[in-house]
C-alpha positions in Angstrom: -9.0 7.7 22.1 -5.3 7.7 21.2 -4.4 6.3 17.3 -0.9 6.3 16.6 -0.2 5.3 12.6 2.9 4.2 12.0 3.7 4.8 8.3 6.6 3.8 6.0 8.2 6.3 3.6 6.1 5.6 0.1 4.1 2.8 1.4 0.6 1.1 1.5 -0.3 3.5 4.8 -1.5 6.3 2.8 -5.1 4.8 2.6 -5.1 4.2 6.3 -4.1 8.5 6.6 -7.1 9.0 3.8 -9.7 7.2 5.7 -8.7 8.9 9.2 -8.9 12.3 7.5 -12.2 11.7 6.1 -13.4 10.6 9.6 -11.9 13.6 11.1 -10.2 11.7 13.5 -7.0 12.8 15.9 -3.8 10.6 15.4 -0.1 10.7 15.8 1.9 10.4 12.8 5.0 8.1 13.3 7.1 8.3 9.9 9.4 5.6 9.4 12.4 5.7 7.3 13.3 3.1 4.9 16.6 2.0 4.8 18.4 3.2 1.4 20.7 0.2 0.5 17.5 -2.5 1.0 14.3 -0.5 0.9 13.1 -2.5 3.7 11.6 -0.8 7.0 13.9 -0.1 9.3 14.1 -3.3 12.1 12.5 -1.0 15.0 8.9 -2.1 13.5 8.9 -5.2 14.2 8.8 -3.8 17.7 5.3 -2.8 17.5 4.5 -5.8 15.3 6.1 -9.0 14.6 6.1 -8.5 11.2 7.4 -4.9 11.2 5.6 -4.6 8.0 3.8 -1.0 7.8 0.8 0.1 8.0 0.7 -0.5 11.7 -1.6 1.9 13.6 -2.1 1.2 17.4 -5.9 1.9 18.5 -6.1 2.7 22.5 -3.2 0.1 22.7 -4.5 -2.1 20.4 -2.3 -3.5 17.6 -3.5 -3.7 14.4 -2.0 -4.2 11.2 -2.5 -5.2 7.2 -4.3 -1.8 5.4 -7.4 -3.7 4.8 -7.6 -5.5 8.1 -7.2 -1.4 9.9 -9.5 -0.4 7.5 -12.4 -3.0 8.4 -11.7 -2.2 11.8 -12.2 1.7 11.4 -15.5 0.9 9.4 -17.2 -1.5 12.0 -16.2 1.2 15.2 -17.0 4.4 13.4 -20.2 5.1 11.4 -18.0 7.6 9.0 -17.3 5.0 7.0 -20.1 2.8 7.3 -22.5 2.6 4.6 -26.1 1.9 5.6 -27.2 0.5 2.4 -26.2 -3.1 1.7 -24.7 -2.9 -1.8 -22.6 0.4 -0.9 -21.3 -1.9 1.7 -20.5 -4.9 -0.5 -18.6 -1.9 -3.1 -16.8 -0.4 0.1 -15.7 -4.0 1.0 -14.6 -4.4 -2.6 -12.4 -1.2 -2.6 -10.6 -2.1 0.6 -9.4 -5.0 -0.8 -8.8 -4.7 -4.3 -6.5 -1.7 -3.9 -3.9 -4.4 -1.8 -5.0 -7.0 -3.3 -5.5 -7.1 -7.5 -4.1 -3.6 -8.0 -1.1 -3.4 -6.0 0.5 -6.5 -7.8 1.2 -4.6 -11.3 2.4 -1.6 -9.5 4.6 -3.4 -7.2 6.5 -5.6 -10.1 6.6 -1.9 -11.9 8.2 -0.8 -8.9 10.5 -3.8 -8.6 11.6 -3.7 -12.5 12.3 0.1 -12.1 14.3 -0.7 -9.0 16.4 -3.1 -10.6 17.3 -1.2 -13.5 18.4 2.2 -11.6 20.0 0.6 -8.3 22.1 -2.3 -10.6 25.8 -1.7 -10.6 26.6 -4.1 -13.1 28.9 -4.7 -16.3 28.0 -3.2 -19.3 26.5 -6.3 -20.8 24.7 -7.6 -17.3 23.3 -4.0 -17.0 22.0 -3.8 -21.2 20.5 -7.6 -20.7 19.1 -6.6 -17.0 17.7 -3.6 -18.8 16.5 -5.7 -21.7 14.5 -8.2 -19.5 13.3 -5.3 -17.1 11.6 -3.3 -19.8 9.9 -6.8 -21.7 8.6 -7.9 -18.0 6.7 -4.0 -18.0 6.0 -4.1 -21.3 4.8 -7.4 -21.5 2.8 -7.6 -18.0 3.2 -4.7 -15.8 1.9 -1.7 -18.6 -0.9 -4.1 -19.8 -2.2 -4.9 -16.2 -1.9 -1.5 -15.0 -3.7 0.2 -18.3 -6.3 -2.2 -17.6 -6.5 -1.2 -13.8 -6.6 2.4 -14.5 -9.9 1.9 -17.1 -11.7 -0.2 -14.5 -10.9 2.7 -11.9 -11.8 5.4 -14.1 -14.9 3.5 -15.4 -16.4 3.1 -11.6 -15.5 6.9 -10.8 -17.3 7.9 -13.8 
């Protein structure tokens, strides 16, 4: 079996790296750069996929994208991650998709907000009211959501 992961510079991938390392499988690592004015992946992606979007890990040729999507996949083809008992299943199904899916939005506005506020080259007043509005949108949603993420995770590891 050949599994090639393609994997984007601080990006979503790292589950797909976790769950082949627990399953002791062989893969190629393909690291992608991002591109430092935009932050986007670089446009050789979408040459693999259409969306050019990483994670993108190719399976014995096949093309799969979308962490939880890759993740499903490597839980129905390899009993490593396949619980046998029903409700461990229904949790496991739960954890694949809340980390992209409830979690991820917090952190990714976080991210955004910081992004905004380092990479602005703007006038004095733009850069203190971009600054201003940056810090109320963390303060007022991001830190709140992400507090409240970080109980519920530590609450189920407990």
């Amino acid at each position: 079996m050949q599994i090639v992961v393609h994997h984007l510079e601080q990006s979503h991938s790292t589950r797909v790296l976790w769950a082949l390392e627990e399953l002791g499988l062989e893969y190629t690592l393909r690291t992608w750069p991002r591109d430092p004015k935009t932050w986007r992946p670089p446009p050789g992606l979408a040459e693999i996929h259409p969306l050019g979007q990483p994670p993108i890990v190719t399976v014995d040729g096949l093309v799969l994208a979308e962490t939880g999507a890759i993740l499903a996949h490597f839980t129905e083809r390899f009993d490593g991650l396949r619980p046998e008992d029903p409700e461990e299943r229904e949790r496991l199904r739960f954890w694949m998709h809340y980390g992209e899916g409830s979690l991820s939005r917090p952190l990714l506005v976080k991210l955004i907000m910081f992004r905004a506020r380092v990479a602005t080259k703007a006038p004095f007043l733009t850069k203190k009211l971009l600054d201003h509005v940056t810090k109320k949108v963390d303060e007022r949603y991001s830190d709140p959501a992400i507090d409240q993420h970080f109980t519920f995770i530590e609450s189920e590891l407990a």
